[in-house]
C-alpha positions in Angstrom: 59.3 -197.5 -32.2 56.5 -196.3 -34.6 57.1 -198.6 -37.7 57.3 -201.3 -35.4 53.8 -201.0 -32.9 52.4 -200.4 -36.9 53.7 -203.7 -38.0 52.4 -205.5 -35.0 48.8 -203.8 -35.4 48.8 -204.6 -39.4 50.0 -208.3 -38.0 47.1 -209.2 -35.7 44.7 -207.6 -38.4 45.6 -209.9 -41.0 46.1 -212.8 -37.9 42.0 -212.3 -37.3 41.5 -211.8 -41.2 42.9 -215.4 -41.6 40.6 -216.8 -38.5 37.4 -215.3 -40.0 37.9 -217.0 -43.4 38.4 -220.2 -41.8 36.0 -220.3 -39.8 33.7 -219.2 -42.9 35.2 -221.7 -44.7 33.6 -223.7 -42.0 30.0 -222.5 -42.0 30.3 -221.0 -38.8 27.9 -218.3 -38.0 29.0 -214.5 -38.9 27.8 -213.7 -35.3 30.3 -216.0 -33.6 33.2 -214.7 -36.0 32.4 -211.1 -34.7 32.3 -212.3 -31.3 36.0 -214.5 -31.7 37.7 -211.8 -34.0 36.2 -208.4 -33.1 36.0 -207.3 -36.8 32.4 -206.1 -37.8 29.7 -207.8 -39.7 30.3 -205.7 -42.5 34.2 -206.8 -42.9 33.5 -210.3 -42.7 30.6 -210.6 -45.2 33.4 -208.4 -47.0 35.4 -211.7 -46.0 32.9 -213.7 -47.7 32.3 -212.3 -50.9 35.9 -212.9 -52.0 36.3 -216.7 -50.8 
C-alpha cells in the first residue's frame, strides 16, 4: 500500500543519511560518498555542517 512503499522510501533515505556521516566522520572524500550513497554534493556538505 501507499503508507507503506512511503515508509520504505523515507527508510533507505535516512539508511544512506547515516552512511554519508560515517563515512564523513571518516574523512572520506565527498566525491566517493556521492558515488556510494547517490545523494548530491549539496546534501552531504548539508551532512557536514551539522556533525
Amino acid at each position: 500500500d501507499l503508507a507503506e512503499e512511503k515508509g520504505k522510501k523515507i527508510g533507505k533515505e535516512e539508511g544512506k543519511i547515516e552512511v554519508a556521516k560515517a563515512m564523513l566522520a571518516n574523512n572520506v572524500d565527498v566525491n566517493t560518498i556521492v558515488k556510494f550513497t547517490g545523494l548530491s554534493i549539496s546534501e552531504i556538505e548539508e551532512l557536514s555542517g551539522n556533525l
